[in-house]
Every structure is written in C-alpha cells, then in structure tokens.
C-alpha positions as CSV (number, residue, x, y, z in Angstrom):
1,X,188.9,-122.2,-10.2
2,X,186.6,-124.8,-12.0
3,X,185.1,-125.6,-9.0
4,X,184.4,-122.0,-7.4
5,X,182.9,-121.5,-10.5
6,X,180.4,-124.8,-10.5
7,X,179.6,-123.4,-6.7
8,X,179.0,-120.1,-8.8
9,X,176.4,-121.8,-10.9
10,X,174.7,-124.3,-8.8
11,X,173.6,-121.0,-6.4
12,X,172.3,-119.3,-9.4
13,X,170.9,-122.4,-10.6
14,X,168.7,-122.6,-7.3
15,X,168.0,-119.0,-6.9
16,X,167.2,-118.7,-10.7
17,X,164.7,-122.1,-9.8
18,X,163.3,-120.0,-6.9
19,X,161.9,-117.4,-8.6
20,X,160.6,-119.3,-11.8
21,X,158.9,-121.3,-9.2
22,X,157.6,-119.0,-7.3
23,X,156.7,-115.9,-9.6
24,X,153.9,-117.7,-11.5
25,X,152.4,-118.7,-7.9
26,X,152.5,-114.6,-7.6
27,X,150.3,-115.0,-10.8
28,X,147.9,-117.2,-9.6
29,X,147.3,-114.8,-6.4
30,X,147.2,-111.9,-8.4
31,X,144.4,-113.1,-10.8
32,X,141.7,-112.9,-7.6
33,X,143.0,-109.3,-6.9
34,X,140.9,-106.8,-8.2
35,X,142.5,-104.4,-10.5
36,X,143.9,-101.3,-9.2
37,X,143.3,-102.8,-5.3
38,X,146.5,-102.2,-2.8
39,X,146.0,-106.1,-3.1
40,X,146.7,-105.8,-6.9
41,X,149.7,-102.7,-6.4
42,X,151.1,-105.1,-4.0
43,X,151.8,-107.9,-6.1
44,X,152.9,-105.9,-8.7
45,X,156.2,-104.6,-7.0
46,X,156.7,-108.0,-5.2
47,X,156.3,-109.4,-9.1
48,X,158.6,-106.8,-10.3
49,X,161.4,-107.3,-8.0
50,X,161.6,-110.8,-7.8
51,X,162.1,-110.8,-11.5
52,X,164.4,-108.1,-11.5
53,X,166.4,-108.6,-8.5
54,X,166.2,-112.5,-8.5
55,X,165.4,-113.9,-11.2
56,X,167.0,-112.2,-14.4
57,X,170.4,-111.7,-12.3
58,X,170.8,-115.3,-11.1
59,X,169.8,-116.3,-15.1
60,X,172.5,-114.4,-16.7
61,X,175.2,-115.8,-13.7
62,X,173.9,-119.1,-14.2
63,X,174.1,-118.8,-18.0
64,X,177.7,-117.1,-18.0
65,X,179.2,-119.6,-15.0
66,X,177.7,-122.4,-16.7
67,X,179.2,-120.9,-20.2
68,X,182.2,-121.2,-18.8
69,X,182.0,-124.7,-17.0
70,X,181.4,-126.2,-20.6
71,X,184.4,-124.5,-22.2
72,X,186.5,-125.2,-19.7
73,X,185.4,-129.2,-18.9
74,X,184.6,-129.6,-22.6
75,X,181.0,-130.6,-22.0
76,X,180.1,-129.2,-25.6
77,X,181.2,-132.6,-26.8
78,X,179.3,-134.6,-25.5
79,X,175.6,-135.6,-26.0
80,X,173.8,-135.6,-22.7
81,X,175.2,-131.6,-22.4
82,X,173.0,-131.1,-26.0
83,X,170.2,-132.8,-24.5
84,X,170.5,-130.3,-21.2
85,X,171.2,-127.0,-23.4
86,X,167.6,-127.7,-24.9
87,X,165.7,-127.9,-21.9
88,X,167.7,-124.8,-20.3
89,X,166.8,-122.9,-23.7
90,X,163.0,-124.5,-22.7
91,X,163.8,-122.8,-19.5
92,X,164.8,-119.7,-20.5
93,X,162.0,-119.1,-22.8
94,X,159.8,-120.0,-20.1
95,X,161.6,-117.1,-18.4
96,X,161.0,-114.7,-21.6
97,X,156.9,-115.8,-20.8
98,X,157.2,-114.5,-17.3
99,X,158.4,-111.9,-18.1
100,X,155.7,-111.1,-20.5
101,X,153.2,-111.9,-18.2
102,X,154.8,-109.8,-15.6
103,X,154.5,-106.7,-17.7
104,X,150.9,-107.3,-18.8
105,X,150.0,-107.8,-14.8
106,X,152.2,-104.3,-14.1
107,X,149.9,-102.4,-16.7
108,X,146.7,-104.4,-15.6
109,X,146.1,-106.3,-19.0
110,X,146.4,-109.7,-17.5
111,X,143.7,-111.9,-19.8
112,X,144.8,-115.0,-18.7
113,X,143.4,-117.5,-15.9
114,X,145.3,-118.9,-12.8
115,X,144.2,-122.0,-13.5
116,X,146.7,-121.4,-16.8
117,X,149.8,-120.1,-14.4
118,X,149.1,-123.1,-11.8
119,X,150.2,-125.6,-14.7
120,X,153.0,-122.7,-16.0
121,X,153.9,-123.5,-12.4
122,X,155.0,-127.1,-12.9
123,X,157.1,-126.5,-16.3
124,X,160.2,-125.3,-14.7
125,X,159.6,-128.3,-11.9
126,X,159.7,-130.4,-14.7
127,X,162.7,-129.2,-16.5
128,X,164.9,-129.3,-13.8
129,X,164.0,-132.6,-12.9
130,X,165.2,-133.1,-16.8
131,X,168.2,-131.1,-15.7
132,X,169.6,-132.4,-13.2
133,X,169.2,-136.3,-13.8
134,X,171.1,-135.3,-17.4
135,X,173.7,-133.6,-15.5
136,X,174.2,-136.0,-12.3
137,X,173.8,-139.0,-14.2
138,X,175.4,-138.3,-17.9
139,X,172.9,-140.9,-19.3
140,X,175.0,-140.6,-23.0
C-alpha cells in the first residue's frame, strides 16, 4: 500500500507544482488586460478553475497522501523531513497568496505589478528544488 500511496503523492505533488507554476504566469498576463475586457473575463475563469480544480485538490491529496507516507515510514523522526515540512508550509502559504491574489483579480482590485508575480513565479521553482534534493538525497 505504501507505495500506491507515494505514486498518490508524487502525481499531486506535480500537478499541485503545475498550477503554482503556472497560475502566477496567468497573473502576469492579466495585469496588461484592461479591466472588464473579454481579455480580462477570460483570465478570470481560466484563474478560477485552475485553482479550484487543480490546484487546491492536488494540495489537499498531496498533503493527506504525504500525511500518511510520514506516519507510516516514520519520516517525523528524522531531521531532513523537518527541514522539508518548512519549505512545504513555505509552499503552502505561497498557495494561501495565490489565492488571495486570485480573488482580488476576480473582483478587479488587482494593485499589484507583473513584474511582482514574474518573481512570485520563481518561489515555488525554488522550493521544490529545496524539496526534492531534501527528499531524494536525505542530506541529515
């Protein structure tokens, strides 16, 4: 069962990757839309669902299968699984952001620049890098 339930994670993992990476490019795109546009009402429901449908599902499964990975393997011991939990918390408060920023785009109270969301872009990048090297290689 242990490893249907890594498979579980690591698709959730990427999918969950997918649309962090790709929702604050939506951002960027959207800032040169004018306001009320089809342009603007466009990117609006493609924001919406691809936090709703993609993103937010494939957090929670990755959160609960991964949950369940560290019970089950123990991980919670050791000290390169503390050092992940904080970038995945990193993670998922970058998510909570998004989701912010999604909302004030939806009701056209965006106040931020794209240049802002092209460097929101790298975080998750960055984190998963973090992510996976403390997973794969168990540095401690």
């Amino acid at each position: 069962m242990y490893e249907w339930i890594k498979a579980l994670h690591v698709i959730a993992v990427i999918s969950w990757m997918a649309g962090m990476l790709y929702l604050p490019r939506l951002f960027v795109y959207h800032c040169d839309a004018e306001r009320g546009s089809v342009q603007s009402e466009t990117f609006k429901v493609m924001e919406y669902r691809m936090l709703k449908f993609i993103i937010n599902p494939a957090m929670i499964v990755a959160w609960l299968a991964g949950g369940w990975l560290v019970w089950q393997g123990g991980w919670y011991l050791s000290g390169w699984f503390h050092a992940k939990l904080v970038l995945v918390l990193i993670l998922s408060g970058v998510h909570g952001w998004l989701t912010s920023r999604t909302r004030d785009f939806r009701l056209d109270r965006n106040t931020r620049s794209k240049k802002l969301y092209r460097i929101i872009n790298e975080v998750p990048a960055i984190l998963m890098v973090g992510i996976v090297i403390l997973v794969i290689v168990k540095p401690f």
